[in-house]
C-alpha positions in Angstrom: 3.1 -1.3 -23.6 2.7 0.8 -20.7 5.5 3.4 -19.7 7.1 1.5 -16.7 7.2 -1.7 -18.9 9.4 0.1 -21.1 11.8 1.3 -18.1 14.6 -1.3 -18.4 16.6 -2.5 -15.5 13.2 -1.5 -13.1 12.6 -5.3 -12.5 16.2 -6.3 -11.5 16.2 -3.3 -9.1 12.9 -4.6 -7.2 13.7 -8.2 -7.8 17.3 -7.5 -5.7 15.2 -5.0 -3.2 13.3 -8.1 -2.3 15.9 -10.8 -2.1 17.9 -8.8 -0.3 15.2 -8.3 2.3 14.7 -12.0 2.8 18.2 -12.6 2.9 18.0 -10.4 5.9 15.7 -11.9 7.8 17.0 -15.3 7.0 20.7 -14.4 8.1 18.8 -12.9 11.2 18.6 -16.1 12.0 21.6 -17.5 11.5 23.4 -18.1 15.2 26.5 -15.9 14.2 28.9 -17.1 17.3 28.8 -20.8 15.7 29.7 -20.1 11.9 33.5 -20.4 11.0 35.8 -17.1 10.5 35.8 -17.2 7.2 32.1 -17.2 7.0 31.7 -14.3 8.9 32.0 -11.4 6.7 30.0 -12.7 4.0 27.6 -13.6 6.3 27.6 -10.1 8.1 27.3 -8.2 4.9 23.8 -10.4 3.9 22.5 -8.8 7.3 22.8 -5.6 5.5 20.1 -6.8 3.0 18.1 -4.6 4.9 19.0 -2.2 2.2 16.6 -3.5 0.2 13.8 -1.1 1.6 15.3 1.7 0.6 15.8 0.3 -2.9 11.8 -0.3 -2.9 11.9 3.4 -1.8 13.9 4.7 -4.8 11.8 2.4 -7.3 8.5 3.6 -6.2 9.5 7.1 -6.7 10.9 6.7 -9.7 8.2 5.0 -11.6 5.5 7.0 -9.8 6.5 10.2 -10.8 6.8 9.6 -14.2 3.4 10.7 -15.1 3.5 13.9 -13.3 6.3 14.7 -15.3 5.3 13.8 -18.4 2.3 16.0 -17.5 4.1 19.0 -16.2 6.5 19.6 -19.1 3.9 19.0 -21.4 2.2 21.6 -20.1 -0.9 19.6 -19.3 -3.3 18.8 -16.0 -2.0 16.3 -13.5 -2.6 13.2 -14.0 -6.0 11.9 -12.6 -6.0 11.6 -8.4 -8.8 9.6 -8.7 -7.3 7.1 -10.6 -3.9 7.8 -8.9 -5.6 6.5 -5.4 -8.0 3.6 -7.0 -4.8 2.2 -8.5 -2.6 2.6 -5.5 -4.8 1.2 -3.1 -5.9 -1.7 -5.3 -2.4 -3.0 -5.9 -1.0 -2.4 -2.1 -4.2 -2.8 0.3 -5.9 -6.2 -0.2 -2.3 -8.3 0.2 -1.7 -5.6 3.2 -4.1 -6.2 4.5 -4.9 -9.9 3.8 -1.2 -10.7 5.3 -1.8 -8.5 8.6 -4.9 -10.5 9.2 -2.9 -13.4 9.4 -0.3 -12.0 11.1 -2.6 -11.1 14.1 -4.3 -14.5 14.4 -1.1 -16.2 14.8 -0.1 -14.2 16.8 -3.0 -15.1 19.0 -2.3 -18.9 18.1 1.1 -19.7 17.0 2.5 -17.1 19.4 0.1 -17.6 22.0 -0.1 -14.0 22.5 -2.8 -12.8 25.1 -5.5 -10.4 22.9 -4.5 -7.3 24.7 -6.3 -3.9 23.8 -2.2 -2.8 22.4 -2.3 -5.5 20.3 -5.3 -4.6 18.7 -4.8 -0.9 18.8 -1.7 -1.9 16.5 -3.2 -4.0 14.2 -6.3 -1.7 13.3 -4.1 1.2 13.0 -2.2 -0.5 10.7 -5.1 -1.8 8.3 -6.2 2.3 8.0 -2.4 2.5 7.1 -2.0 4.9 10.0 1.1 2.9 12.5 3.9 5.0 11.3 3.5 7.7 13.0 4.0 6.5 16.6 6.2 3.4 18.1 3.9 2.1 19.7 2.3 1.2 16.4 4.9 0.9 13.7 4.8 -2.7 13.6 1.2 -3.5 13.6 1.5 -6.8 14.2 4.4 -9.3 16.1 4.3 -12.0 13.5 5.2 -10.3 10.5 7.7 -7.1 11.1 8.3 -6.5 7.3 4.8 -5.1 7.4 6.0 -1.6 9.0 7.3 0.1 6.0 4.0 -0.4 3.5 2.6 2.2 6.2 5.6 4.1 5.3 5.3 3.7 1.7 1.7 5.0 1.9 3.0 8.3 3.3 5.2 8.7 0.6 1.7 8.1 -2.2 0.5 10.9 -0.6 3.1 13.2 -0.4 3.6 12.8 -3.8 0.9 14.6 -5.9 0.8 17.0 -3.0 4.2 18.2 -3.9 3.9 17.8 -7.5 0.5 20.3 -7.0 2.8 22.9 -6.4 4.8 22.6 -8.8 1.6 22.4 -11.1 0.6 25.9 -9.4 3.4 27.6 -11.0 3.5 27.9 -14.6 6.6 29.0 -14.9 7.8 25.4 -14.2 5.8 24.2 -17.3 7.6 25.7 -19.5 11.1 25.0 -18.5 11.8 21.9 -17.4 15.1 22.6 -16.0 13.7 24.5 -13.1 11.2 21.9 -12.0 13.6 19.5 -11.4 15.8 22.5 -9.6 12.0 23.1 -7.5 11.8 19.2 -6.8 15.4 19.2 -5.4 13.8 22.3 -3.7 11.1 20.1 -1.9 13.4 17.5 -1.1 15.6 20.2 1.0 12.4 21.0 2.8 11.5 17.5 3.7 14.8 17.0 5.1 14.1 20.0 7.0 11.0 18.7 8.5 13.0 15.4 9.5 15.6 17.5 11.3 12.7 18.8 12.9 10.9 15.9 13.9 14.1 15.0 15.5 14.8 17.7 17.8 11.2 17.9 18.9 10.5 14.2 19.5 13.5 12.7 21.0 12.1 9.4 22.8 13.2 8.4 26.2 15.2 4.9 27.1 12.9 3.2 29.2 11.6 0.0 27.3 13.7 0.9 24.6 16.1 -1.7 22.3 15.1 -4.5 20.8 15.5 -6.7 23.8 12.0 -5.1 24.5 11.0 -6.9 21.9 9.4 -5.2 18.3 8.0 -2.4 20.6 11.4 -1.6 21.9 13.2 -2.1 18.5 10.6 0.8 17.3 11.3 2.6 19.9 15.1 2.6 19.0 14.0 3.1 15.3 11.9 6.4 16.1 12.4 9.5 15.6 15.0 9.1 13.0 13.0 6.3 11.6 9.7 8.1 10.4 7.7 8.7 7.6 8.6 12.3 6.8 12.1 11.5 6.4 11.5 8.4 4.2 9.4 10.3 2.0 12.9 12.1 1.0 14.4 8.7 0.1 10.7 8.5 -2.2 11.3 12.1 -3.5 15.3 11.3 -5.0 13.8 8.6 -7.2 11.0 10.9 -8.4 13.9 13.3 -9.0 15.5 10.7 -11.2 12.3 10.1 -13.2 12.4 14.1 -13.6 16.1 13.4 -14.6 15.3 10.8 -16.9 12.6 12.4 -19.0 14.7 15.2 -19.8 17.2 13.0 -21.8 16.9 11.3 -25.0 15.8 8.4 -26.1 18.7 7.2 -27.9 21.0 4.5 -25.9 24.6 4.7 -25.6 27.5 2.5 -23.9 28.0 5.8 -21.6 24.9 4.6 -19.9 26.2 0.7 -19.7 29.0 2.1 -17.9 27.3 4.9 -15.3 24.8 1.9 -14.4 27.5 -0.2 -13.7 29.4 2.1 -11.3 26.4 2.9 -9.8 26.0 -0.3 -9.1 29.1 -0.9 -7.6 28.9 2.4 -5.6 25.6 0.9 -4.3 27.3 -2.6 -3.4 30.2 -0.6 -1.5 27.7 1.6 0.5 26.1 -1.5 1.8 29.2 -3.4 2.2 31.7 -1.0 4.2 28.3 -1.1 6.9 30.1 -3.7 8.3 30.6 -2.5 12.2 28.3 0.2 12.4 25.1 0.1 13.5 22.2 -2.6 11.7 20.1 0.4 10.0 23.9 2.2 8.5 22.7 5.3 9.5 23.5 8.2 7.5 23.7 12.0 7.1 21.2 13.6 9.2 20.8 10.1 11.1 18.8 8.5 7.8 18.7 4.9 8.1 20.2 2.4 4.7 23.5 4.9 4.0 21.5 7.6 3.3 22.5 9.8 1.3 24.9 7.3 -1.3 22.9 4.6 -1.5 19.4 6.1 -2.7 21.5 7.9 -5.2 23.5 5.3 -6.2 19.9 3.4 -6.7 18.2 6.3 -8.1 21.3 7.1 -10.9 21.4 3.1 -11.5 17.8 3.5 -12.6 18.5 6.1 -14.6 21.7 4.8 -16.8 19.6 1.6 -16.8 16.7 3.4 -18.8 19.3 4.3 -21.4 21.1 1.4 -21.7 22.1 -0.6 -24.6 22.5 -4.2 -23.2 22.5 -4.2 -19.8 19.3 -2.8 -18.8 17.9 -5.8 -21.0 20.7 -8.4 -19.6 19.8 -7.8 -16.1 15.7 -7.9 -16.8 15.6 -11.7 -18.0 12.6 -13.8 -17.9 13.1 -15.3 -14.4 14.3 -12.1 -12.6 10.7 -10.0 -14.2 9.0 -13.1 -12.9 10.5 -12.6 -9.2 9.5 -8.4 -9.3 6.3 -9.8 -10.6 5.5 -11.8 -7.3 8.4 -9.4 -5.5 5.4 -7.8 -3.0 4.2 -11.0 -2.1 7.8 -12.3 -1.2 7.6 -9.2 1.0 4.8 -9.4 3.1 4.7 -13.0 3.4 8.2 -13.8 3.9 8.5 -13.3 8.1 5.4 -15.6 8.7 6.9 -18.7 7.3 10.1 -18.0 8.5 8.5 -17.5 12.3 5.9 -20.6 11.6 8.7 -23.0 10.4 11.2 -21.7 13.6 7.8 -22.4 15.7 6.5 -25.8 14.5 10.3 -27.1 14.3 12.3 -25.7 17.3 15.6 -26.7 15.8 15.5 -25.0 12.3 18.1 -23.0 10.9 20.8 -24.7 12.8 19.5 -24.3 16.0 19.7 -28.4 17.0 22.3 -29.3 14.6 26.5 -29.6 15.2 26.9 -28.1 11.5 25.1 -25.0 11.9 26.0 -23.7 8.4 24.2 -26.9 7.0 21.4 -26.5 8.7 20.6 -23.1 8.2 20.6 -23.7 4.6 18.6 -26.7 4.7 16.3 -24.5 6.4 16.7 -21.4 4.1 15.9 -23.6 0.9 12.9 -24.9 2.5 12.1 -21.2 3.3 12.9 -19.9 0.3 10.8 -22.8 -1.6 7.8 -21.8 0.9 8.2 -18.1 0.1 8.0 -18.2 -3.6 5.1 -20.5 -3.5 2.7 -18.5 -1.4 4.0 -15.2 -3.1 3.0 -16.9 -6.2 -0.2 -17.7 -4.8 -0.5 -14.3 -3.6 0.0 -12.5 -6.4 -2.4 -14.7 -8.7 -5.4 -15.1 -6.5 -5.8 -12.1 -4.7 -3.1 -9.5 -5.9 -3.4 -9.7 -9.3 -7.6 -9.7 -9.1 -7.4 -6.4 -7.2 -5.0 -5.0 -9.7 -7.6 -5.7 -13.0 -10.4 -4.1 -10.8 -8.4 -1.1 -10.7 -7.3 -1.2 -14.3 -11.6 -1.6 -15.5 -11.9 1.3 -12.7 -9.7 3.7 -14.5 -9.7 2.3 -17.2 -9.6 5.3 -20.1 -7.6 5.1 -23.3 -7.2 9.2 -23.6 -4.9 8.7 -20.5 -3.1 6.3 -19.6 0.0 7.7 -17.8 -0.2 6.6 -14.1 2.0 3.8 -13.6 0.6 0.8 -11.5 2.3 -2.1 -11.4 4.8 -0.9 -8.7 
């Protein structure tokens, strides 16, 4: 059994980080001037389930660093790039880039969009996983809006063995462990630095800016506080935590129960006292997703989790691995049923109907039905595939350390 198998509570964590995100973009569409009072809270809080992405943030980290670690204090060789990059690629690109295809033809179909050299400009950029570093290009395409943070994401792979080859560099740090992690909380102060940076230098006028501009102008409001630099540091606290967590021991204890639980609830309350401010909860140093609580109340949670007795176990039942297993195709495919069923019946999701409540979650249970069929689908014919090709690839039983199934 591979390492991140073995990293209880890791499925519940991305299993939630992808719920939550389509229980976003289904509230999103929930007319919130029609609902009754007592509705509206609860309601208001699931449009916060755009906390989810920085949960998938956290999670990556976490189980990506785990082989540098165990490499470093071993006093070893980092783990193989080659591999790292074949592995990577193989389990992110062909869905990417298999959903943004579709994406941009109905956008030229469904949405009747006019094929306009923009357009196209967007949606090359992202297939080389190069949008997020401009506004014009952050959502590659208009049909599935989800898709802007894989760019994102592919920043942080990166930035990731980049960082840890410094820390390789000094061998000092291999032999005590203690003052790697102190170096990795190190890098992530210089990261942050770099985002406070990036947002005195780049400050972005108003004109066509808001989302009533559309995704272009909600980008534009996004950027410069939303770039890829500064979601890297929400990448590097859960590789922190996977530092964190190899130094303890393997033995379980309640303790752990307990600290996994409250962060839990720390997590829950971040999201839930967001309520008034603005839709991305900006943080410290204008982060987006409560920055800095939440991540750590994620990346501790995953942590305790690890060293859990029961609940680790509890929370990572058989239907909850089986949504993280299909959890990146529920990601990516999510926004193009949920813009092809408001398109092909005009009065979904309460739109034509007195109860509006009613209707929305006649048309969220349709959704949600939709959703976990074609992510099903997804993940057996043409994720899945890919990630086997990867494993033969690099395949080597002397080292098997890099995690994958992320």
């Amino acid at each position: 059994m591979r390492q991140q198998e073995r990293l209880a509570g890791a499925d519940f964590l991305r299993a939630t980080a992808c719920l939550l995100v389509l229980a976003h973009h289904l509230t999103l569409r929930l007319d919130m001037r029609r609902i009754p009072d007592e509705l509206g809270p609860a309601a208001n809080i699931l449009r916060f389930g755009n906390f989810g992405v920085a949960i998938f943030f956290v999670l990556s980290g976490f189980l990506l660093a785990h082989p540098f670690w165990r490499a470093l204090d071993a006093g070893g060789n980092m783990p193989s790039l080659g591999h790292y990059t074949i592995r990577r690629a193989a389990r992110i690109a062909p869905g990417f880039w298999v959903a943004a295809t579709v994406s941009f033809a109905l956008s030229l179909t469904l949405l009747a969009l006019p094929l306009t050299p923009e357009l196209t400009l967007r949606y090359v950029s992202g297939l080389m996983f190069m949008s997020q570093w401009h506004w014009r290009t952050l959502f590659p395409v208009e049909a599935d809006g989800p898709l802007w943070s894989i760019p994102f994401e592919v920043t942080s792979y990166v930035l990731l063995p980049i960082c840890f080859l410094l820390l390789f560099r000094l061998p000092l740090l291999r032999r005590h462990p203690l003052l790697a992690r102190v170096a990795w909380l190190c890098v992530i102060a210089g990261v942050l630095l770099v985002h406070l940076l990036i947002l005195t230098v780049f400050p972005l006028d108003d004109i066509g800016r808001g989302w009533d501009y559309g995704l272009q102008g909600g980008a534009k409001e996004w950027m410069p506080r939303f770039n890829p630099i500064g979601f890297f540091s929400i990448f590097a606290l859960g590789a922190f935590a996977a530092g964190v967590e190899g130094m303890l021991r393997r033995r379980s204890t309640f303790w752990f129960d307990a600290a996994a639980l409250l962060a839990l609830a720390v997590a829950g309350y971040r999201l839930a006292i967001s309520l008034g401010g603005t839709p991305e909860a900006y943080g410290w140093l204008g982060m987006p997703y409560g920055f800095p609580v939440f991540p750590l109340a994620i990346a501790t949670a995953l942590v305790s989790l690890c060293h859990s007795q029961h609940l680790g176990r509890l929370l990572d039942n058989a239907p909850v691995r089986y949504i993280a297993k299909i959890s990146f195709g529920i990601y990516i495919w999510q926004e193009i049923i949920l813009i092809s069923i408001q398109r092909l019946d005009p009065g979904s999701f309460g739109v034509s109907t007195e109860n509006v409540v009613t209707g929305w979650l006649q048309s969220c249970g349709l959704a949600a039905t939709l959703v976990l069929l074609v992510a099903s689908l997804s993940y057996h014919l043409l994720e899945r595939p890919a990630i086997d090709l990867g494993n033969r690839l690099t395949f080597n039983p002397s080292n098997r350390a890099t995690p994958f199934k992320v």
